[in-house]
N, C-alpha and C positions, 0 to 999 in steps of 0.2 A: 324284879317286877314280873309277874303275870303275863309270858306272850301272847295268851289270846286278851288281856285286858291292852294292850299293848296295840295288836291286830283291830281291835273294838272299838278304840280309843284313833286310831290311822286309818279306818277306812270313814267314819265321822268326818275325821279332820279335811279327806281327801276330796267326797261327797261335798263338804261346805266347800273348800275352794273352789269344788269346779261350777257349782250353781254361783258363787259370786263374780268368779270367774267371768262368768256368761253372763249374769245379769248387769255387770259392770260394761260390757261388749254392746249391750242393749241399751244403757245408758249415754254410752258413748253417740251414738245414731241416732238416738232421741234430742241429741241437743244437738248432731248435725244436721238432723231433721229441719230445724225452722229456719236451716238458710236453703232448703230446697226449694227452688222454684214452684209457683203454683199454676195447675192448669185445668181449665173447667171439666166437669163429670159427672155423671148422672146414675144415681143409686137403682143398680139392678136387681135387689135381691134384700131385703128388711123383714127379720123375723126374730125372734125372740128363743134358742135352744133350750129345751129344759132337758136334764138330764135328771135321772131319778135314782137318787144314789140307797147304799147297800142299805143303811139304817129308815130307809120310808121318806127321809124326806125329799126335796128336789130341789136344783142348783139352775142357777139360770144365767147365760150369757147371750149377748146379743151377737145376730149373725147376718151379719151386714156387709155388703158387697158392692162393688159399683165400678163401673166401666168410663178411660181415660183415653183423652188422644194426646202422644207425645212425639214428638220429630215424623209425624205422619203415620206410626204406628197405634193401634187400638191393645189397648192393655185390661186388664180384669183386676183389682187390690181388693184387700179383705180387712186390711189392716186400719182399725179408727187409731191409736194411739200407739206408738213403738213403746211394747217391753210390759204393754199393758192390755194386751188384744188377745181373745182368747181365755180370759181370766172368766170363772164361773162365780159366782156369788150366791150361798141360799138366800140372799134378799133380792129382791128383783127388782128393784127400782132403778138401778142403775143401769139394768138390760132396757126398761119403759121407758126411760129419758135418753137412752141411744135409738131406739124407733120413733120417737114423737123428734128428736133432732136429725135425724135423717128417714124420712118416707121413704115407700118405695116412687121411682120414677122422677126423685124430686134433685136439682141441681146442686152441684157440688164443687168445692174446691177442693183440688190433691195436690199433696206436698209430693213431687216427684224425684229421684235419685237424679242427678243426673248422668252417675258413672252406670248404673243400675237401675234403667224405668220399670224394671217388674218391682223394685221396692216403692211402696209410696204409703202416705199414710192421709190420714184426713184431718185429723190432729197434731199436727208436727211440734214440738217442742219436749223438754220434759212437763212429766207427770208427777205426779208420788206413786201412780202404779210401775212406772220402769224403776222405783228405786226395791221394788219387794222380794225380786228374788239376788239381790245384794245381800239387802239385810235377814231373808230366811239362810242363805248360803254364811255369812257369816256367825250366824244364832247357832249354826252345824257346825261349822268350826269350831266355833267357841267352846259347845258340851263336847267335843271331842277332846281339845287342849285341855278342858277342866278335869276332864276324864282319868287322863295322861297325867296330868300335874300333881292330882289328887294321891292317885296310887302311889309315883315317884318319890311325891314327899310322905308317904307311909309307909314305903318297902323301906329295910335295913339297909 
């Protein structure tokens, strides 16, 4: 077999583990998320990111912030959903239904760590957005093994 098919085929494979890797890590926190305690909070910061990507068109995520008190300390979180926050979308409806669900100035509930109050989220539980870079890390895997397999069962 082909070392660089080989080399081609293992750095795919290696790339998808380490995104499911992580995205499995992200899932994990997301389902320990909804036994984090809750403590009230008020959105500092509701706005709508558009980025304007290479081909013309433009991607949009909401970017939403909001300030917590936990064991007498004042905190700052950005995160609406673990494993799902940060995700841009060219449809934007899902950026306009996280601003119309969180105003600026308007009261809130956060899901607080309690080994780790900088982590908190506003959404605690799983998503179907914490399960995506599982299943893109594994999809990289997979053409990598298929890759691998392919050629092995066609070399001599």
């Amino acid at each position: 077999m082909n070392i660089l098919v080989t080399l081609f085929a293992g750095t795919f494979m290696l790339i998808g583990f380490c995104i499911a890797f992580f995205g499995f890590k992200d899932v994990q926190k997301a389902q320990a998320s909804s036994r984090w305690p809750l403590v009230s909070g008020v959105v500092s910061h509701s706005q709508i990111k558009v980025t304007q990507a290479s081909r013309g068109g433009s991607s949009y995520r909401p970017d939403i912030s909001y300030t917590y008190v936990f064991d007498g300390q004042s905190f700052t979180g950005n995160v609406i959903s673990i494993g799902g926050s940060g995700m841009s979308s060219g449809d934007r409806t899902y950026a306009d239904n996280c601003l119309m669900k969180y105003p600026l100035n308007s009261p809130v509930q956060v899901s607080v760590n309690l080994d780790k109050p900088t982590e908190s989220a506003l959404e605690p539980g799983l998503t179907k957005r914490a399960f995506l870079s599982v299943a893109f890390g594994a999809i990289f895997f997979g053409a990598g093994f298929s890759i691998w397999l392919l050629c092995w069962l066609s070399s001599p």
